[in-house]
VOPAGU-2260 file (C-alpha; in pm, 1 decimal, decimal comma):
REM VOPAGU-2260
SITE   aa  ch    i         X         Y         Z
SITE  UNK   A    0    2330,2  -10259,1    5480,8
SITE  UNK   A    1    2100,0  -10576,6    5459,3
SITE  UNK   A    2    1721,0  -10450,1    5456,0
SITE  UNK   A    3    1522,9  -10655,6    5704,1
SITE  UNK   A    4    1103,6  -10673,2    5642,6
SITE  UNK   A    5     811,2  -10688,0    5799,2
SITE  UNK   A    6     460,2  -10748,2    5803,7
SITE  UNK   A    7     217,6  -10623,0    6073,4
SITE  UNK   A    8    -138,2  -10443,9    6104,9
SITE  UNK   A    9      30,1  -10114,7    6212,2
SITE  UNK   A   10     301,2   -9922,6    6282,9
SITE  UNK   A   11     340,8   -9693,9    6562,2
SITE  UNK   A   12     655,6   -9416,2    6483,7
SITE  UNK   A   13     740,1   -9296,6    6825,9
SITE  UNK   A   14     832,7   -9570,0    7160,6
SITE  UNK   A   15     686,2   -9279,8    7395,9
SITE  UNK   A   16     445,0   -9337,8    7664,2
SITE  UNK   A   17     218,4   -9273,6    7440,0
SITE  UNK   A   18     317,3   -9473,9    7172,3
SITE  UNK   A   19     354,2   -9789,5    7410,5
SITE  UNK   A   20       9,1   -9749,3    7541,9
SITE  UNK   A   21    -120,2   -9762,4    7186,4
SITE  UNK   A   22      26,5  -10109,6    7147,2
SITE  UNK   A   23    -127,8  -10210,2    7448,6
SITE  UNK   A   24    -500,0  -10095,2    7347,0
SITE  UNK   A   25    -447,4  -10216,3    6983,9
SITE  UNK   A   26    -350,0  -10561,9    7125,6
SITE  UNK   A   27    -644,0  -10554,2    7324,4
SITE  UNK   A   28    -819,9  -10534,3    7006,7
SITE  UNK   A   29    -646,6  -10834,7    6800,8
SITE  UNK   A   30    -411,0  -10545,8    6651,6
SITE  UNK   A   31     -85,9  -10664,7    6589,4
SITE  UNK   A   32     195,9  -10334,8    6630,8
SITE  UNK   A   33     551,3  -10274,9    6529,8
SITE  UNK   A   34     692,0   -9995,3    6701,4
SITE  UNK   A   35    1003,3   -9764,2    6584,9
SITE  UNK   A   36    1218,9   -9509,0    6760,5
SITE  UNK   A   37    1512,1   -9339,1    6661,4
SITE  UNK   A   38    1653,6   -9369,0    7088,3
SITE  UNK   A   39    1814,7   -9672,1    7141,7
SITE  UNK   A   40    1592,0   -9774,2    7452,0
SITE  UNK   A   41    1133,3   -9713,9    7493,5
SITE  UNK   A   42    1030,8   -9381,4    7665,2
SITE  UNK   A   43    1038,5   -9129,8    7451,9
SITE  UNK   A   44    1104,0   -8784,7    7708,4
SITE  UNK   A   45    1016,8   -8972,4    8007,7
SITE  UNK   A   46    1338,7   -9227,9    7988,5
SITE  UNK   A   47    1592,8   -8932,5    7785,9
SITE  UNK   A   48    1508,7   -8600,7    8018,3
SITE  UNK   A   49    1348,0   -8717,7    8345,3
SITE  UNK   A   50    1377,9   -9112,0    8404,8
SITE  UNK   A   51    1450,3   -9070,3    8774,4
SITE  UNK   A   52    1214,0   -8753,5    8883,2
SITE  UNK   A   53     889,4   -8787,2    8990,2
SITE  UNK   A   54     557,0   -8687,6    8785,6
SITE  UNK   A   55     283,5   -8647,4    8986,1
SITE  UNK   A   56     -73,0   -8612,7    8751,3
SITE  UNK   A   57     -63,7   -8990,6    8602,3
SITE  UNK   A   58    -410,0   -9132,4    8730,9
SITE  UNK   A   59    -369,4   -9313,9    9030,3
SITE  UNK   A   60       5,0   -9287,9    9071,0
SITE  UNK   A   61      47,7   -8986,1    9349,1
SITE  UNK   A   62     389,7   -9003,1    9222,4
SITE  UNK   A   63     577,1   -9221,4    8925,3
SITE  UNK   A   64     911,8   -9174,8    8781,1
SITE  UNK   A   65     952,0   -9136,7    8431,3
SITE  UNK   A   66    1103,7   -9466,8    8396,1
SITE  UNK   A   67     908,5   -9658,0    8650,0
SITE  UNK   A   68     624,0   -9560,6    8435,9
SITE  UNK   A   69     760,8   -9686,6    8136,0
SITE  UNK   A   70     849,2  -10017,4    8272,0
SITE  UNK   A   71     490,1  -10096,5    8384,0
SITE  UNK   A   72     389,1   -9973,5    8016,5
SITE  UNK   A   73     572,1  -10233,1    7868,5
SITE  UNK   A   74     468,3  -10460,2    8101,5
SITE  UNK   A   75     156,0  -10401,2    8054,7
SITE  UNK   A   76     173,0  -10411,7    7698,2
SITE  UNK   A   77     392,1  -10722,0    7699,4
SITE  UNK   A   78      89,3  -11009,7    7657,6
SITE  UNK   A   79      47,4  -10827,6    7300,9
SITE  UNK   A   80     417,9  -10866,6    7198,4
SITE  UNK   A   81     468,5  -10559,2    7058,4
SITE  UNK   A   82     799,3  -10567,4    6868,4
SITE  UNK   A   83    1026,6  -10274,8    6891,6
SITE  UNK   A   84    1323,1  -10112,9    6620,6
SITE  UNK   A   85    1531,1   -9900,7    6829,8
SITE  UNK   A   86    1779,9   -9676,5    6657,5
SITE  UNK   A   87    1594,9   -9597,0    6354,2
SITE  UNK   A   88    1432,9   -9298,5    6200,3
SITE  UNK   A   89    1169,7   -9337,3    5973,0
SITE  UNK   A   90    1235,6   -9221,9    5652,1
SITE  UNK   A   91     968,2   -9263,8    5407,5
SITE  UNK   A   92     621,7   -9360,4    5439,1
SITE  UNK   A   93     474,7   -9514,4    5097,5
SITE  UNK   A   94      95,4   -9591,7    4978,5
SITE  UNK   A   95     133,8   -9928,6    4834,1
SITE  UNK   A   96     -96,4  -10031,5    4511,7
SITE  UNK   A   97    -255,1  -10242,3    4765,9
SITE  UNK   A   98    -377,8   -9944,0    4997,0
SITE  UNK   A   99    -154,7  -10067,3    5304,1
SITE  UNK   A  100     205,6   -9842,5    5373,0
SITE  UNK   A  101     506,1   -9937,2    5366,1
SITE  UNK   A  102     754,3   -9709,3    5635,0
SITE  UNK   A  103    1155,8   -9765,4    5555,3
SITE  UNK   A  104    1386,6   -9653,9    5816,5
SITE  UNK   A  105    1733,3   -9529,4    5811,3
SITE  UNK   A  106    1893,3   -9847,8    5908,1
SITE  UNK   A  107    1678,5  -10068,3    5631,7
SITE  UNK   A  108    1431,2  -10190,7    5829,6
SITE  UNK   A  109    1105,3  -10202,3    5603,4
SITE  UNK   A  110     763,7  -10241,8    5769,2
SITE  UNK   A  111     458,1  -10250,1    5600,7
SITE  UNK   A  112     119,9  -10225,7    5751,9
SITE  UNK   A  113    -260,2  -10164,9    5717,8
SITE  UNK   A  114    -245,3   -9831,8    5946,7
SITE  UNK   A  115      84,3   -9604,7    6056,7
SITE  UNK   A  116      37,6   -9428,5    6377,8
SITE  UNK   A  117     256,7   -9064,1    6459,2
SITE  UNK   A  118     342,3   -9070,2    6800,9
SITE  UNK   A  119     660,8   -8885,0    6765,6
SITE  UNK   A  120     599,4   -8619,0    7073,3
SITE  UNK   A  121     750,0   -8319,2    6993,6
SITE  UNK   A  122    1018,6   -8481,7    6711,1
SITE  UNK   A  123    1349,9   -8567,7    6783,3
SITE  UNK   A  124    1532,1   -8449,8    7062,8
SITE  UNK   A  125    1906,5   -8391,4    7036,9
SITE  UNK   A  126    2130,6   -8189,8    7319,7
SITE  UNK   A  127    2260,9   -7878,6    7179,7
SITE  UNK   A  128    2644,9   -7964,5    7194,1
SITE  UNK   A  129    2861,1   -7694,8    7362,7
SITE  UNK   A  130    3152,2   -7510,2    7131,4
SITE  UNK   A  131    3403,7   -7715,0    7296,9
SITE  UNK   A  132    3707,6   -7875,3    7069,7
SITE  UNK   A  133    3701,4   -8240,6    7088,1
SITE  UNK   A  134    3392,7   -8264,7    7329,7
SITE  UNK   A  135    3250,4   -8569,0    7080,7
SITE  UNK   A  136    3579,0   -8767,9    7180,2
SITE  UNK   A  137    3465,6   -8781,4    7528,7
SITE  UNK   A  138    3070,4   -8816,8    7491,1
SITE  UNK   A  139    2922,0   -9136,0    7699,5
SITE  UNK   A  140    3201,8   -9214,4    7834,9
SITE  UNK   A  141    3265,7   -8900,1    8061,4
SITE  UNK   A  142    3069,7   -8627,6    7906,4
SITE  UNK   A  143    2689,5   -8662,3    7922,3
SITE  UNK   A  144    2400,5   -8465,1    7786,5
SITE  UNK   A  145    2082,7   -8701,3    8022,1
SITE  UNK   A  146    2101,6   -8899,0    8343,0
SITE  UNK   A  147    2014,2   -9287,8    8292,9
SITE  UNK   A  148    2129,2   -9432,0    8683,7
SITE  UNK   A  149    2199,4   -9190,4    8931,5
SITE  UNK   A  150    2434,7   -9443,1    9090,6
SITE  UNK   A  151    2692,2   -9417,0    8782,2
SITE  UNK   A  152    2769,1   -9107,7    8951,9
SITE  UNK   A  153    2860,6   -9180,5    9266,0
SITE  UNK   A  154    3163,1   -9050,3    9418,8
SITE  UNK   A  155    3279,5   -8850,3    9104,9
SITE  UNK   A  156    3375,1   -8512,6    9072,1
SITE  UNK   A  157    3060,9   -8367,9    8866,9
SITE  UNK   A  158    3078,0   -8059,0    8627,0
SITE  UNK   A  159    2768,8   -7949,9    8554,1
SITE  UNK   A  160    2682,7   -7645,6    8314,6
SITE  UNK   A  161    2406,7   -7467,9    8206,6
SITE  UNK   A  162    2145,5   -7222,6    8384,4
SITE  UNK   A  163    1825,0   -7390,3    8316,3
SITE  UNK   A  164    1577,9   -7662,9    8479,4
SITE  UNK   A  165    1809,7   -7956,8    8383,3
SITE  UNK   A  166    2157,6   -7773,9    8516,0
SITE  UNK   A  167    1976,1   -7678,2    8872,1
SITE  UNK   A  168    1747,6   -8006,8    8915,8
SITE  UNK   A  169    2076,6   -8256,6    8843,4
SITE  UNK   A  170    2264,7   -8020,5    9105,8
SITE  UNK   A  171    2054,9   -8071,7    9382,5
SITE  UNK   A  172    1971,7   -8443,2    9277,3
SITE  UNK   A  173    2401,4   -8533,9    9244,6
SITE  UNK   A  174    2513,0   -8340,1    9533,2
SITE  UNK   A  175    2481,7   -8628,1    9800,2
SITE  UNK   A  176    2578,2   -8877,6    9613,9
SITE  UNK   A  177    2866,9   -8770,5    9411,3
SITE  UNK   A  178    3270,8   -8623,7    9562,0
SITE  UNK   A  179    3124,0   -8301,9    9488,3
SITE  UNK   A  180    2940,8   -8087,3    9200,4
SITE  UNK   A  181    3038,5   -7806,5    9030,8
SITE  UNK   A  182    2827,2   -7546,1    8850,3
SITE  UNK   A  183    2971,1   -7329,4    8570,1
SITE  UNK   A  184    2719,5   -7102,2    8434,8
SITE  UNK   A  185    2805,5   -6783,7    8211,7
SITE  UNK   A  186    2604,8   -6553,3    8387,2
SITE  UNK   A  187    2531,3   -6515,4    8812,8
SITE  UNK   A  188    2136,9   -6539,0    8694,3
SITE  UNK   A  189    1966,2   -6798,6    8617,6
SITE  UNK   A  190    1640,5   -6958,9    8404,8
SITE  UNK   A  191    1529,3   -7220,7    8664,3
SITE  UNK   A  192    1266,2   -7235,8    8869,2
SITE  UNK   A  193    1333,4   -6998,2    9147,2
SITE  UNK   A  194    1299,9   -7254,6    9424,4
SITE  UNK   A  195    1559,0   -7465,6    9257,0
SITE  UNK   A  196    1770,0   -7143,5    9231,2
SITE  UNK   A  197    1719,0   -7130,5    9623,6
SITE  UNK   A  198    1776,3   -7443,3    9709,8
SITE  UNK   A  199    2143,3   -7425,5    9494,2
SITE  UNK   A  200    2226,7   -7115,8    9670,7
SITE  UNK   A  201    2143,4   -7272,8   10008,6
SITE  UNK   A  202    2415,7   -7556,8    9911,2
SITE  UNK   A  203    2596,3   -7287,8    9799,1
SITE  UNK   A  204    2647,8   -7088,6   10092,0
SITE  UNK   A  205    2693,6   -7429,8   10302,9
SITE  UNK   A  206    2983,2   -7503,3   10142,6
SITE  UNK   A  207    2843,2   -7839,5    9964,0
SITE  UNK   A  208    2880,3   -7734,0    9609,9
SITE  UNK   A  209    3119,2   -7487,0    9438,7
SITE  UNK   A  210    2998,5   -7230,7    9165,3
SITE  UNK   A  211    3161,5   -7038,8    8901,6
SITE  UNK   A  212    3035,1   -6790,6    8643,3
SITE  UNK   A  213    3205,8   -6885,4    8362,2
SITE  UNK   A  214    3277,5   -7109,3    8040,6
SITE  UNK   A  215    3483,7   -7429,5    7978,1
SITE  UNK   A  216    3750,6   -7361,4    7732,2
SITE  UNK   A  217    3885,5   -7739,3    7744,0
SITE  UNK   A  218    3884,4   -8069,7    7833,1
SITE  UNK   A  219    4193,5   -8262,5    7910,0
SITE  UNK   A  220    4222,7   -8651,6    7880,7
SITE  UNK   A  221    4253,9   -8912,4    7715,6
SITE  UNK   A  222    4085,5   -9252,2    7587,3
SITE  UNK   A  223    3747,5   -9047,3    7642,2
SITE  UNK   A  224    3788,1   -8991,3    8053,4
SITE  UNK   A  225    3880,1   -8637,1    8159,2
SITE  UNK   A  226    4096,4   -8588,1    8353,3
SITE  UNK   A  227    4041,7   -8167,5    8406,1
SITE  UNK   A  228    3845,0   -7891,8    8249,5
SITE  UNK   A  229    4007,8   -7556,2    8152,0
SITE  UNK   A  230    3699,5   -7276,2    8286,4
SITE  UNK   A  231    3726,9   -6892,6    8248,9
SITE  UNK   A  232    3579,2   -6720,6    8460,8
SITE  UNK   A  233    3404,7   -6391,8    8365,5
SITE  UNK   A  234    3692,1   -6206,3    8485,2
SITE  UNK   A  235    3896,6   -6328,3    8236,0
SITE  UNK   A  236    4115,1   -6593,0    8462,9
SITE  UNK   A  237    4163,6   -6915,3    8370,4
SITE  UNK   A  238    4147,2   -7174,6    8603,4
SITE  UNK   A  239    4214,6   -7582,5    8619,7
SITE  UNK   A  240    3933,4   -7797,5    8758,0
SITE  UNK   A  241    3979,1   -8148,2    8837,4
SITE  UNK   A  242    3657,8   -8371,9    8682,4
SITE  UNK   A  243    3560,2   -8706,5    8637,7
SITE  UNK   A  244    3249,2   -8614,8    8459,9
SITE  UNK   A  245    3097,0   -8316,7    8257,9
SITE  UNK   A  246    2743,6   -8260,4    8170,5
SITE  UNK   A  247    2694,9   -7975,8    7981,1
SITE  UNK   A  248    2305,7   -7887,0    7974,4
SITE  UNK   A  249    2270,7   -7629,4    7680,8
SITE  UNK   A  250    1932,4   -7755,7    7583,8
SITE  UNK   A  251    1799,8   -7964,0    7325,2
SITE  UNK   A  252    1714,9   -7911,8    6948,9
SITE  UNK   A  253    1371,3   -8051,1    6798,0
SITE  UNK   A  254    1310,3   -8211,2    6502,5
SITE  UNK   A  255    1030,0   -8367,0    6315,0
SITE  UNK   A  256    1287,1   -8524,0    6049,0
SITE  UNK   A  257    1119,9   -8661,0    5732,2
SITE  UNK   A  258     806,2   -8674,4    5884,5
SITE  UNK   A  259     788,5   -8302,2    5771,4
SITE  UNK   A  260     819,0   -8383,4    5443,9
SITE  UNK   A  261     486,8   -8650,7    5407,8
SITE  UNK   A  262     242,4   -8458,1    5299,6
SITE  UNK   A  263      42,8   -8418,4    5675,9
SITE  UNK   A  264    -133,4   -8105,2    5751,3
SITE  UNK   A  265     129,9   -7925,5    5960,5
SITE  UNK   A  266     145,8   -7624,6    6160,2
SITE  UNK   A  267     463,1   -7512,3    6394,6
SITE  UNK   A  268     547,7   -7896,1    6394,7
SITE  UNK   A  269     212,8   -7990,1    6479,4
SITE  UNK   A  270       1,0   -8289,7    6342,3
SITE  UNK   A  271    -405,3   -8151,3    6281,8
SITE  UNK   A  272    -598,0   -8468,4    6333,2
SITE  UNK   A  273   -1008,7   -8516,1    6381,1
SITE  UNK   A  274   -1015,3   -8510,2    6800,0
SITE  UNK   A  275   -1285,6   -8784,4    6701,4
SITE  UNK   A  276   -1075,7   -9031,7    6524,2
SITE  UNK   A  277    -722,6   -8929,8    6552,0
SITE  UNK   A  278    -725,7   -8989,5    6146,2
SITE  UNK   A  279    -482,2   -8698,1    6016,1
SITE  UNK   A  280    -654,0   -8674,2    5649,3
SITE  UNK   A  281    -507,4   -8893,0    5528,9
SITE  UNK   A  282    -700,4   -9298,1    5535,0
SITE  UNK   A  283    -519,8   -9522,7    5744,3
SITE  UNK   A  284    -283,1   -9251,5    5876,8
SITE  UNK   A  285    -303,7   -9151,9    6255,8
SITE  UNK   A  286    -139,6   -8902,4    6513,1
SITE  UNK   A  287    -147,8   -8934,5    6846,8
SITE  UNK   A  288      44,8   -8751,5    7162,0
SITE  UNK   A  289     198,5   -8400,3    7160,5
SITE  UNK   A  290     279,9   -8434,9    6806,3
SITE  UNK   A  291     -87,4   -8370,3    6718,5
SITE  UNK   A  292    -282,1   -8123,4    6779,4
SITE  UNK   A  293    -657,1   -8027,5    6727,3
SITE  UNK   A  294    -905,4   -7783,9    6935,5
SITE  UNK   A  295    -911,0   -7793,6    7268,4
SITE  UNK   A  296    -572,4   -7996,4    7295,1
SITE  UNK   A  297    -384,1   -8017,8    7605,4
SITE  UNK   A  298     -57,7   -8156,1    7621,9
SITE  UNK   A  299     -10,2   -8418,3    7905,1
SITE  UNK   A  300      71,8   -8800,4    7883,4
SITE  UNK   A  301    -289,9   -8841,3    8006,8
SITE  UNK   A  302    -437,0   -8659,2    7678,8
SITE  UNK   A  303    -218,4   -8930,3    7483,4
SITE  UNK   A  304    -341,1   -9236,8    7672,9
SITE  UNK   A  305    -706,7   -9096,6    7537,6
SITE  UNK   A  306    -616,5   -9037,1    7237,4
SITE  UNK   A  307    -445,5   -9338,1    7227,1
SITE  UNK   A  308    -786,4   -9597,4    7284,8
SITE  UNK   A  309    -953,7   -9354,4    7082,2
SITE  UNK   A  310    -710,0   -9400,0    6758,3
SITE  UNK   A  311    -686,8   -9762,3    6857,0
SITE  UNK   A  312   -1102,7   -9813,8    6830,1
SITE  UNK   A  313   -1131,7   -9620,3    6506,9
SITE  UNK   A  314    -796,5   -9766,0    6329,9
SITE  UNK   A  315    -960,0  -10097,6    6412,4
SITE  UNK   A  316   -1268,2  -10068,2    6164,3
SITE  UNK   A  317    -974,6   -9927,2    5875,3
SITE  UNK   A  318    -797,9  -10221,5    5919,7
SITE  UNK   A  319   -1043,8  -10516,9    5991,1
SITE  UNK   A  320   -1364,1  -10398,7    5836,7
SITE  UNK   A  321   -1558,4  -10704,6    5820,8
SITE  UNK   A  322   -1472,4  -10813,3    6186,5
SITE  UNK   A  323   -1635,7  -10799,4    6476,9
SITE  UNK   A  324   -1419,0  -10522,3    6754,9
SITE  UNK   A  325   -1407,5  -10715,6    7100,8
SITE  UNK   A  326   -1631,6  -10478,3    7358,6
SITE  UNK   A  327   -1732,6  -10476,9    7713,7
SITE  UNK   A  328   -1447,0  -10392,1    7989,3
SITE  UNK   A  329   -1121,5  -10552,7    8116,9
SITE  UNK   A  330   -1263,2  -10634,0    8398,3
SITE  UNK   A  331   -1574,2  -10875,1    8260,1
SITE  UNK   A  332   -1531,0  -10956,8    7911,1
SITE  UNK   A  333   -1341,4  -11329,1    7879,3
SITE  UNK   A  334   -1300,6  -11220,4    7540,8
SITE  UNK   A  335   -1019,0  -10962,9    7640,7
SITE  UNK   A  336    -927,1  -11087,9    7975,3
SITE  UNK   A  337    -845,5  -11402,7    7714,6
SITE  UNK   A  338    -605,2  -11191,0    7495,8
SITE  UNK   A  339    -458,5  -11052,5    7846,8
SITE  UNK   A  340    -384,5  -11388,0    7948,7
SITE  UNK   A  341    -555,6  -11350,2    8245,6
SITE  UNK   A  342    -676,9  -11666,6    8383,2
């Protein structure tokens, strides 16, 4: 594998909201970001659990999806240029003799940088894959673990299992677009939220969706498309169900990777940082978003987009101490209307 390197003012580990709005309030300060994310596509939680449902406490959006917010992110941050390294992991971070770092990921991508921002959310997020033989065969081509386009579900026959938030909310959201939905859970109670428990039971009972307590056994197929599931029920019966898709929703695993291993100041997966500075302990090291955590912390993309200008101001000083940071607002100042390209 051929290492490819780069050069930059910082690095920002994490393509999140978060992590995008970073770039965008470092580039308004002449801070030039690379970012890296071990999804192959921005948006962090926002674009791999919820891209189409609505979040409603983003200022002055009564109501964004998850991805419409991350396309006017990057939008927004696009006049800065922020480069992006999809499919990696960072690996190691290293203290070069010159005091910058130098991050390596696990595809050989080697960035080094004045400052290295954490904006990893909670970690990683992988599905928990269900005890089913030969489920990998089938995975994104007919077995899926997230929802990218509603529309590539249109008019299938949808298998969807699990009891939680995800199982219920993608019931009610596929059932009038797709043939019809199925929901196999292995108990006739549930973990959702009880109006989405209603609202199942009310398609339920109209005949709209079908529901099983049970497990899937097997898929049958082949070339990655099922063609049927094997279920058994919790009486013991086995039964043959005819499926274009499965989406199994067991829940997902978090990890923090080798950022665990660098030396930070962690508790339960948690990043301390100085609320004033976002600075972790460590000079020229920063954490930002739900990865970090200090007193007082709340956890909502808002907090982030704070902590975000905040890191950005102070990280400035570390890297450029003998410039001049660009002040006054968006709105007045040619200086960063200039950057902007606003004319």
């Amino acid at each position: 594998m051929e290492e490819s390197h780069y050069e930059t003012d910082m690095v920002i580990i994490g393509a999140g909201p978060v992590g995008i709005f970073a770039s965008f309030q470092a580039g308004l300060l002449g801070i030039k970001c690379h970012l890296l994310d071990n999804l192959d596509r921005p948006g962090g939680q926002c674009t791999q659990l919820y891209p189409e449902k609505p979040i409603y406490d983003i200022p002055a959006r009564p109501s964004v999806t998850g991805q419409k917010l991350i396309d006017d992110l990057l939008e927004q941050a696009g006049p800065f240029d922020p480069q992006f390294h999809f499919n990696q992991q960072a690996q190691s971070l290293l203290r070069l003799d010159d005091g910058r770092w130098q991050v390596s990921t696990s595809h050989g991508v080697v960035v080094r940088a004045a400052a290295v921002v954490i904006a990893a959310g909670a970690g990683s997020f992988v599905p928990k894959r269900p005890a089913i033989k030969n489920i990998e065969d089938f995975e994104d081509k007919s077995v899926f673990y997230e929802v990218h386009r509603m529309a590539d579900f249109k008019d299938k026959n949808v298998v969807i299992v699990g009891g939680g938030d995800s199982a219920l909310d993608w019931v009610l959201s596929l059932t009038p677009i797709a043939k019809r939905v199925m929901l196999v859970h292995r108990r006739p109670d549930f973990r959702a939220a009880p109006d989405s428990v209603d609202k199942m039971f009310d398609l339920l009972n109209a005949g709209k969706i079908d529901f099983t307590v049970g497990t899937v056994q097997e898929i049958q197929g082949q070339d990655g498309i099922i063609d049927q599931l094997q279920i058994q029920t919790a009486e013991g019966d086995n039964i043959t169900h005819t499926c274009d898709v499965l989406m199994p929703f067991f829940g997902l695993k978090v990890s923090l990777g080798p950022i665990a291993e660098w030396g930070l100041n962690l508790e339960r997966n948690h990043i301390h940082v100085d609320a004033a500075t976002h600075e972790t302990g460590i000079e020229g090291l920063y954490s930002i978003g739900d990865i970090c955590t200090y007193p007082g912390k709340i956890k909502l993309i808002l907090t982030g987009f704070h902590e975000a200008a905040t890191m950005a101001h102070t990280a400035f000083s570390y890297i450029f101490p003998n410039e001049k940071k660009a002040s006054g607002y968006s709105s007045t100042s040619s200086e960063l209307q200039s950057r902007l390209g606003v004319k």
